[in-house]
DSSP file (Angstrom, degrees, kcal/mol; ACC not computed):
  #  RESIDUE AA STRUCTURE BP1 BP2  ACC     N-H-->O    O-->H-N    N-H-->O    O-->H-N    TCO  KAPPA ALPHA  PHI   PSI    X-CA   Y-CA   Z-CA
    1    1 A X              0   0    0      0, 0.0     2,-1.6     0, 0.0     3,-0.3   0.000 360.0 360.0 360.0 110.0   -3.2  -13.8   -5.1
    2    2 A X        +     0   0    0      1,-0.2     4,-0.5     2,-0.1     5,-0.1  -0.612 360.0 178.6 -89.6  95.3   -2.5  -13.1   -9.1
    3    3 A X    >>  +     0   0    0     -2,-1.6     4,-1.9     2,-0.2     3,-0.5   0.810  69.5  54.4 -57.0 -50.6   -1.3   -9.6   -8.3
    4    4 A X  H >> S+     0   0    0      1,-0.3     4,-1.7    -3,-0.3     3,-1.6   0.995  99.3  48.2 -78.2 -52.5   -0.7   -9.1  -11.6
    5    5 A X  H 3> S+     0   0    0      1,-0.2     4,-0.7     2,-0.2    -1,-0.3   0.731 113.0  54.9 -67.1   5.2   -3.7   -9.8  -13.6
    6    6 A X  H <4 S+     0   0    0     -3,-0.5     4,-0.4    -4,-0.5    -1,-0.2   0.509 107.6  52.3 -91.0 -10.7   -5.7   -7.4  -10.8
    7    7 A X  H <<>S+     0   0    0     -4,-1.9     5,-3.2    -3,-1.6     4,-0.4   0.855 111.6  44.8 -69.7 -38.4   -2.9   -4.7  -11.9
    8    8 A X  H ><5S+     0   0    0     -4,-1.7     3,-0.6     2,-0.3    -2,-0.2   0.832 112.9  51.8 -90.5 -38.4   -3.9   -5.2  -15.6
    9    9 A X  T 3<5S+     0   0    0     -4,-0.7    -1,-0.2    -5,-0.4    -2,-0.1   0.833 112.6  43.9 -48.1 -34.9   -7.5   -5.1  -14.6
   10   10 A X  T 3 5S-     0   0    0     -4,-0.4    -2,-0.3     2,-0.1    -1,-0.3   0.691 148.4 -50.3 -86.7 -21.9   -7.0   -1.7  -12.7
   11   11 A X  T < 5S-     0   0    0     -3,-0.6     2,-0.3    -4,-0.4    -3,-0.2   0.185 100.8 -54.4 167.3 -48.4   -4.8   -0.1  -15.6
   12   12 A X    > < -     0   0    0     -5,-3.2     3,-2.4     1,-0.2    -2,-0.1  -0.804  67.9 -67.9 138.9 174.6   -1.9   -2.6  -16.6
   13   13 A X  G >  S+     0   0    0      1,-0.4     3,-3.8    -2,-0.3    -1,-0.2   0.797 117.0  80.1 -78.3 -23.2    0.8   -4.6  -14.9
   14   14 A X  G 3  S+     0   0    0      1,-0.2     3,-0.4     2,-0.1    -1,-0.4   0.671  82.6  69.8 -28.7 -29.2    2.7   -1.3  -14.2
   15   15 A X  G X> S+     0   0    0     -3,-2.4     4,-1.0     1,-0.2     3,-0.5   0.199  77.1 102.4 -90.4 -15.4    0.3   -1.1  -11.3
   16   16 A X  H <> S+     0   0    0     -3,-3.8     4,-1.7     1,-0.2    -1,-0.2   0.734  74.2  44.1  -0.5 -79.4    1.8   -4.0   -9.4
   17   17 A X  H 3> S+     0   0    0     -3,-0.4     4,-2.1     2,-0.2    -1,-0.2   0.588 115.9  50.3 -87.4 -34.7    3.6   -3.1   -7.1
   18   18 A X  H <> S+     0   0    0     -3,-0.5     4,-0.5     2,-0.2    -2,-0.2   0.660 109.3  45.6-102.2   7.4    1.1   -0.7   -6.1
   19   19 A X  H >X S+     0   0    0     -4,-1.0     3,-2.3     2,-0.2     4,-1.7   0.857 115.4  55.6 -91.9 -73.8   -2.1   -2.8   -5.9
   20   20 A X  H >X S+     0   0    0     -4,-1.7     3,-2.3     1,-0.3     4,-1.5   0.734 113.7  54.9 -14.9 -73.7    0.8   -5.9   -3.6
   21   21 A X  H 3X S+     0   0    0     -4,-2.1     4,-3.0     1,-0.3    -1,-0.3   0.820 107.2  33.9 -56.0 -37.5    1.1   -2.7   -1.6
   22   22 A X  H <X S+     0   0    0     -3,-2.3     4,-0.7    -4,-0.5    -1,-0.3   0.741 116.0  60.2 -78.7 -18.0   -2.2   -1.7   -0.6
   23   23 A X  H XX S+     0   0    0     -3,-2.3     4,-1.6    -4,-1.7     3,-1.2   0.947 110.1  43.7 -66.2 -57.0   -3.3   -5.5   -0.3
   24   24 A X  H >X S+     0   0    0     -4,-1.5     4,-1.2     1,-0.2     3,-0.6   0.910 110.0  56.7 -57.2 -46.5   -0.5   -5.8    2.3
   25   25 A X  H 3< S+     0   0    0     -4,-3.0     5,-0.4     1,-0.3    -1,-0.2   0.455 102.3  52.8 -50.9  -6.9   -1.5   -2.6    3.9
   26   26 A X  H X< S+     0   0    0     -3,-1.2     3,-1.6    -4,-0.7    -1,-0.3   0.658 100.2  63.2 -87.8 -37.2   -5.0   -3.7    4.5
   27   27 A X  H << S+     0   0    0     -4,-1.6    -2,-0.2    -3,-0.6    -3,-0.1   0.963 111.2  36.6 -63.0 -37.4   -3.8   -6.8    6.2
   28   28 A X  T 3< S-     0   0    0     -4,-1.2    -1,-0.3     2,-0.1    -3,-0.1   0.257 120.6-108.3 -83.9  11.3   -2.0   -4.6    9.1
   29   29 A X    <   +     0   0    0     -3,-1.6     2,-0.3    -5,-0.3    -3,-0.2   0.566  53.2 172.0  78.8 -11.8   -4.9   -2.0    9.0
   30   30 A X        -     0   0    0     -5,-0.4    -1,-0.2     1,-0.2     5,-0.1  -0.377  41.4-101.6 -36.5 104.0   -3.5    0.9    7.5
   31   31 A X     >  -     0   0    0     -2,-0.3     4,-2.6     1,-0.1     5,-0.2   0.186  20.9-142.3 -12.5 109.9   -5.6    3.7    6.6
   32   32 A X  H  > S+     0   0    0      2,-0.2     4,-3.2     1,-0.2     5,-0.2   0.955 109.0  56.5 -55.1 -47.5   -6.5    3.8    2.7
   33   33 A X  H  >>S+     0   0    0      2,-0.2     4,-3.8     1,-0.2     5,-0.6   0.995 100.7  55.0 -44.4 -71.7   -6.1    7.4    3.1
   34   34 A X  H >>5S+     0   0    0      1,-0.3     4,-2.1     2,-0.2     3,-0.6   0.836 112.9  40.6 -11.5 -76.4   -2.6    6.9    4.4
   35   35 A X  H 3X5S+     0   0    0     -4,-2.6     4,-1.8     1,-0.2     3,-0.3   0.922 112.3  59.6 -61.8 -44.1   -1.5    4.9    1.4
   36   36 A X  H 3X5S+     0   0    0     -4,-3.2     4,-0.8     1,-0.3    -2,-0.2   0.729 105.8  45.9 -58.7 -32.1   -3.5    7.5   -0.9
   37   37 A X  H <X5S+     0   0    0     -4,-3.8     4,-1.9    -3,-0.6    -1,-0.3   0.815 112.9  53.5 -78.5 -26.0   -1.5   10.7    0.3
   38   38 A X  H  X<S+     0   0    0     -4,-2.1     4,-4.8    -5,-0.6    -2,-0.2   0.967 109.1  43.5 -61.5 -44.3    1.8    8.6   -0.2
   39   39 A X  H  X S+     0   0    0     -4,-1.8     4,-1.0     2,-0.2    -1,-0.3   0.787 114.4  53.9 -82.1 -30.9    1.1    7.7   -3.8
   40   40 A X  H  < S+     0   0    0     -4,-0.8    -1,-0.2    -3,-0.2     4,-0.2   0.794 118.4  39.1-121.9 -60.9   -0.2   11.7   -4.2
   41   41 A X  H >< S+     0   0    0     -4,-1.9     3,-1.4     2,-0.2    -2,-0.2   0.949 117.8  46.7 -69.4 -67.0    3.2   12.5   -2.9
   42   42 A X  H 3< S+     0   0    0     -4,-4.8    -2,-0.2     1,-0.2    -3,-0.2   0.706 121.5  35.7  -8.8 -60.2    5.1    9.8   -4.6
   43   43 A X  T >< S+     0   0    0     -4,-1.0     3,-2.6     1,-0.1     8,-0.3   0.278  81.7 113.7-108.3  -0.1    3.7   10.4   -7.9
   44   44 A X  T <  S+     0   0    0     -3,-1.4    -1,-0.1     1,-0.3    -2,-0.1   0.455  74.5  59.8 -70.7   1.9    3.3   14.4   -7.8
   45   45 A X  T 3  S+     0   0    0     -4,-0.2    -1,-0.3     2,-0.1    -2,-0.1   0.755  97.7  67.4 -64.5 -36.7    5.8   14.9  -10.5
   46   46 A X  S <  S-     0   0    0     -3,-2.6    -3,-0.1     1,-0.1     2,-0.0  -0.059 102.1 -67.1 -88.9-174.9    3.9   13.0  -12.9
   47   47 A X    >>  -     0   0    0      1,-0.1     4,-1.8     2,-0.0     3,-1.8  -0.415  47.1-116.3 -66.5 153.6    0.2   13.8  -14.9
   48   48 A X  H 3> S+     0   0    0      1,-0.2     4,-0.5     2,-0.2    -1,-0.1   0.282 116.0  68.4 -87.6  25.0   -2.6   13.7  -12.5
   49   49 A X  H 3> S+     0   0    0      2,-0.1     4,-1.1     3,-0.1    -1,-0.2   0.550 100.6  48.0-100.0  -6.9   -3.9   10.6  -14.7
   50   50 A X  H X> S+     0   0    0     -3,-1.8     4,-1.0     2,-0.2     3,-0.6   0.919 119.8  51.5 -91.0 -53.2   -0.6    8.3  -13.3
   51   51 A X  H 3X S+     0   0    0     -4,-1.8     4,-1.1    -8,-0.3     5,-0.2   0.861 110.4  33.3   0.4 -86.8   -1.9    9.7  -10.2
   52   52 A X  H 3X S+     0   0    0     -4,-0.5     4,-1.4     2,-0.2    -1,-0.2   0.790 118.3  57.8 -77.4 -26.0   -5.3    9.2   -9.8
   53   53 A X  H <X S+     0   0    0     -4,-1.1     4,-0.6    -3,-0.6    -1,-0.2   0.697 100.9  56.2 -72.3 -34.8   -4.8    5.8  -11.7
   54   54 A X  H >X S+     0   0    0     -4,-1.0     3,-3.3     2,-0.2     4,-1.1   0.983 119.0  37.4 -86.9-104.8   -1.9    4.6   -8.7
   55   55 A X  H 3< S+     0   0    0     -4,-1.1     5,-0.3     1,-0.3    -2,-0.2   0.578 102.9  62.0 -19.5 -56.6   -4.9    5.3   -6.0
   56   56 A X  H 3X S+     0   0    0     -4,-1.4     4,-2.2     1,-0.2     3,-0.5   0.872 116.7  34.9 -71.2 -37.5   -7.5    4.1   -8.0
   57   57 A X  H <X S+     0   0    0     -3,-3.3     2,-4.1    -4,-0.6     4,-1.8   0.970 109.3  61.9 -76.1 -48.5   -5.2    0.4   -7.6
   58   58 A X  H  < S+     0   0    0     -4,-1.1    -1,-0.3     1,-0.2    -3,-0.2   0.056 107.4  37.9 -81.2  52.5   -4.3    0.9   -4.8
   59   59 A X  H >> S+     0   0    0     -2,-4.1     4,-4.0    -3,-0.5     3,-1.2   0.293 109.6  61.3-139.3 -51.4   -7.9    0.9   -3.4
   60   60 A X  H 3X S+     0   0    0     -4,-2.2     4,-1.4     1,-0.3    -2,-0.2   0.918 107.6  46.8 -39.1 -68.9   -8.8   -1.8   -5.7
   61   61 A X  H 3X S+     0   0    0     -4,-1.8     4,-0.8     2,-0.2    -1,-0.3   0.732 114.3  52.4 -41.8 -25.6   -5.8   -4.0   -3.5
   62   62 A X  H X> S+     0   0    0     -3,-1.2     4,-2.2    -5,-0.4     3,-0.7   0.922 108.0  49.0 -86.3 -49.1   -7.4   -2.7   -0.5
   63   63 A X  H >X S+     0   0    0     -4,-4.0     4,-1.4     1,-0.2     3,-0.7   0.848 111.8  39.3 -55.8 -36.1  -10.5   -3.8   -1.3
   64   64 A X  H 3< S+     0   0    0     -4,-1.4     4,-0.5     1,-0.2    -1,-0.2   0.501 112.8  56.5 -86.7  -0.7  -10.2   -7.1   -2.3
   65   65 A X  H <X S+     0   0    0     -4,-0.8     4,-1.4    -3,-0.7    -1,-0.2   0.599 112.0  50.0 -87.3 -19.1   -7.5   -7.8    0.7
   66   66 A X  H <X S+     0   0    0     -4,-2.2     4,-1.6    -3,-0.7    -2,-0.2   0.849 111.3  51.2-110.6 -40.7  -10.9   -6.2    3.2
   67   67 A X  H  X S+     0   0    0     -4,-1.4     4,-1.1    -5,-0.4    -1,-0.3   0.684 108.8  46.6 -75.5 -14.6  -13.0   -8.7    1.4
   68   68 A X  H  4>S+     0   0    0     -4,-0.5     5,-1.4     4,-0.1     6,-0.4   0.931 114.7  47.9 -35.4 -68.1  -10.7  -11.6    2.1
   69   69 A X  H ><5S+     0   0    0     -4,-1.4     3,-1.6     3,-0.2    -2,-0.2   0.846 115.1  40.4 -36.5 -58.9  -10.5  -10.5    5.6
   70   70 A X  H 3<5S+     0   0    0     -4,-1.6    -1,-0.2     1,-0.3    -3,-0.2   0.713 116.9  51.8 -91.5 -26.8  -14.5  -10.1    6.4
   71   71 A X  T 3<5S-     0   0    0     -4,-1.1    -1,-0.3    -5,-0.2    -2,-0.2   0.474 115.1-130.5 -89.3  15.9  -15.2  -13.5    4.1
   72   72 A X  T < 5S+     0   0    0     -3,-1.6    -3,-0.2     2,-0.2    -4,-0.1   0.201  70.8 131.0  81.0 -13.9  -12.3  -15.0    6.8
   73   73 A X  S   <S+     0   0    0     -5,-1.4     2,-0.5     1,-0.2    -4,-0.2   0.880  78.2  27.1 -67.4 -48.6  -10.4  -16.3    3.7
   74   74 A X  S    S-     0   0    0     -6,-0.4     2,-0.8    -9,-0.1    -1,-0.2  -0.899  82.9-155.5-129.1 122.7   -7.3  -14.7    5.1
   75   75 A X        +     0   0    0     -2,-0.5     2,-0.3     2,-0.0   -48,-0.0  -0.918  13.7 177.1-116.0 119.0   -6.8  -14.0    9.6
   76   76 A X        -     0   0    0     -2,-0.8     2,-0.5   -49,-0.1    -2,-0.0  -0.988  11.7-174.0-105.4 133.5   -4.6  -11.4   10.8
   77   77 A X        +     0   0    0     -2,-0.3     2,-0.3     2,-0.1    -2,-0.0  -0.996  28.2 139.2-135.2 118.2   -4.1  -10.5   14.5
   78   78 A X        -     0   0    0     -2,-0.5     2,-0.3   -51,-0.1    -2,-0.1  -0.933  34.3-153.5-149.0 148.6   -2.0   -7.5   15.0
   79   79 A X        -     0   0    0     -2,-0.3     2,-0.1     2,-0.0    -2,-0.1  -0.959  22.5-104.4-122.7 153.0   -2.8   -4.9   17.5
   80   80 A X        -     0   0    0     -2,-0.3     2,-0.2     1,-0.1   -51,-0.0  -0.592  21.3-154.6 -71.6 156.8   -1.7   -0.9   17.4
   81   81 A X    >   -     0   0    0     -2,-0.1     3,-1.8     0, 0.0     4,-0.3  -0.878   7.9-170.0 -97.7  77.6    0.9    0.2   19.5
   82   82 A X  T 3  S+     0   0    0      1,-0.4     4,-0.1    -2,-0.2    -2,-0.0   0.451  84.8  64.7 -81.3  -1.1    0.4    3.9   20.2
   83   83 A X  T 3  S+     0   0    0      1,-0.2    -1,-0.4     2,-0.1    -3,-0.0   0.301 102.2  44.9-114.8  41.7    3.9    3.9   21.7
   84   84 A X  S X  S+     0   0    0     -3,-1.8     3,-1.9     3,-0.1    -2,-0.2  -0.017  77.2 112.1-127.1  15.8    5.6    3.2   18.6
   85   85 A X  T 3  S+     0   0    0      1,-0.3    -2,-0.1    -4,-0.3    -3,-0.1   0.838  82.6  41.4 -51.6 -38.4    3.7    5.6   16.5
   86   86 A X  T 3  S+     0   0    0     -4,-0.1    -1,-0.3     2,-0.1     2,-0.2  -0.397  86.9 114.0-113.3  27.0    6.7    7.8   16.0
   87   87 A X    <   -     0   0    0     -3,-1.9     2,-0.3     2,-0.0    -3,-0.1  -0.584  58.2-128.0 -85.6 172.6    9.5    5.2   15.3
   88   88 A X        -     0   0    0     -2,-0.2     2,-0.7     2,-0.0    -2,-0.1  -0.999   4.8-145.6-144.5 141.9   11.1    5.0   12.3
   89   89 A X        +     0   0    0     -2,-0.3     2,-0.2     0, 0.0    -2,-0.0  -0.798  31.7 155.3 -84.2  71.4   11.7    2.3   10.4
   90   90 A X        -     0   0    0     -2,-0.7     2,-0.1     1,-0.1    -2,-0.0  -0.662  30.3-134.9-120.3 151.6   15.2    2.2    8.2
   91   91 A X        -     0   0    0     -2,-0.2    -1,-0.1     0, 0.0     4,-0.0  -0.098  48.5 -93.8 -68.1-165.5   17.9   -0.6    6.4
   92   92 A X  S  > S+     0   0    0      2,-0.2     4,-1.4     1,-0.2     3,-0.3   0.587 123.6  62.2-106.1 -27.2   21.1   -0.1    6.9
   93   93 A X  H  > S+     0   0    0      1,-0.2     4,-3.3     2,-0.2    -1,-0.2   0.833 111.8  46.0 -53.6 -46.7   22.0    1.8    4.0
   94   94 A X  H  4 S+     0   0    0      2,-0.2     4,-0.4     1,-0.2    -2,-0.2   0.713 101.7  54.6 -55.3 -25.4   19.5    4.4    5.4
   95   95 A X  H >4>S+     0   0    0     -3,-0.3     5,-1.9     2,-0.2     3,-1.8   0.926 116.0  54.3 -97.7 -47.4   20.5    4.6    8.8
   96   96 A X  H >X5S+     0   0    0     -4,-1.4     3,-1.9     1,-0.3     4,-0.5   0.892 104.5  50.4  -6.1-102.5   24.2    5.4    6.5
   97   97 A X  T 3<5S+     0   0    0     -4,-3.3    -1,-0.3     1,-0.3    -2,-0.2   0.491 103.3  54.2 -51.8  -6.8   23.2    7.7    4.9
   98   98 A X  T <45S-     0   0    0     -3,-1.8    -1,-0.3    -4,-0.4    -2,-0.2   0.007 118.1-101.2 -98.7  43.2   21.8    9.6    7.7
   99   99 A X  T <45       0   0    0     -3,-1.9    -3,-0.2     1,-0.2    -2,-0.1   0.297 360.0 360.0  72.7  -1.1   25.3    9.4    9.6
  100  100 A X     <<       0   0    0     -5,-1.9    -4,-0.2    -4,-0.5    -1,-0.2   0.572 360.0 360.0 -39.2 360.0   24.3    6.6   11.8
């Protein structure tokens, strides 16, 4: 997947990291939305054009990871787990810094 020349299509190769993310997050099924309030959150310090630009890739990645998927190109079988809905997910530096 040349992640980067679909970041420089969306905006420029700053945009990496967040088009990889939304690709991968289509493979598990993750709500576009989801990723779209993170990056909102993420980015709400900055002008609402780094903003809206960070969404605007990270939809692009979702989209072309949901057209992999529907032309088969790429098969994921994951199912939800509504009783892990509320874990949390930390390294070891994290789990640190919260006193673990």
């Amino acid at each position: 997947m040349p992640i980067s020349q679909i970041a420089t299509e969306v905006g420029g190769p700053i945009f990496a990291n967040t088009v990889a993310s939304a690709l991968m997050l289509r493979l598990f099924d993750v709500d576009i939305e989801l990723f779209s309030d993170y990056l909102k959150k993420r980015f709400s310090g900055k002008d609402e054009s780094v903003v809206q630009k960070n969404i605007n890739a990270g939809k692009h990645g979702y989209e072309i990871s949901d057209e992999l998927l529907k032309n088969g190109r790429i098969k994921v079988q994951i199912q939800r787990d509504l009783l892990v809905k509320n874990e949390i997910i930390m390294d070891g530096i994290e789990a640190l810094a919260m006193g673990a």
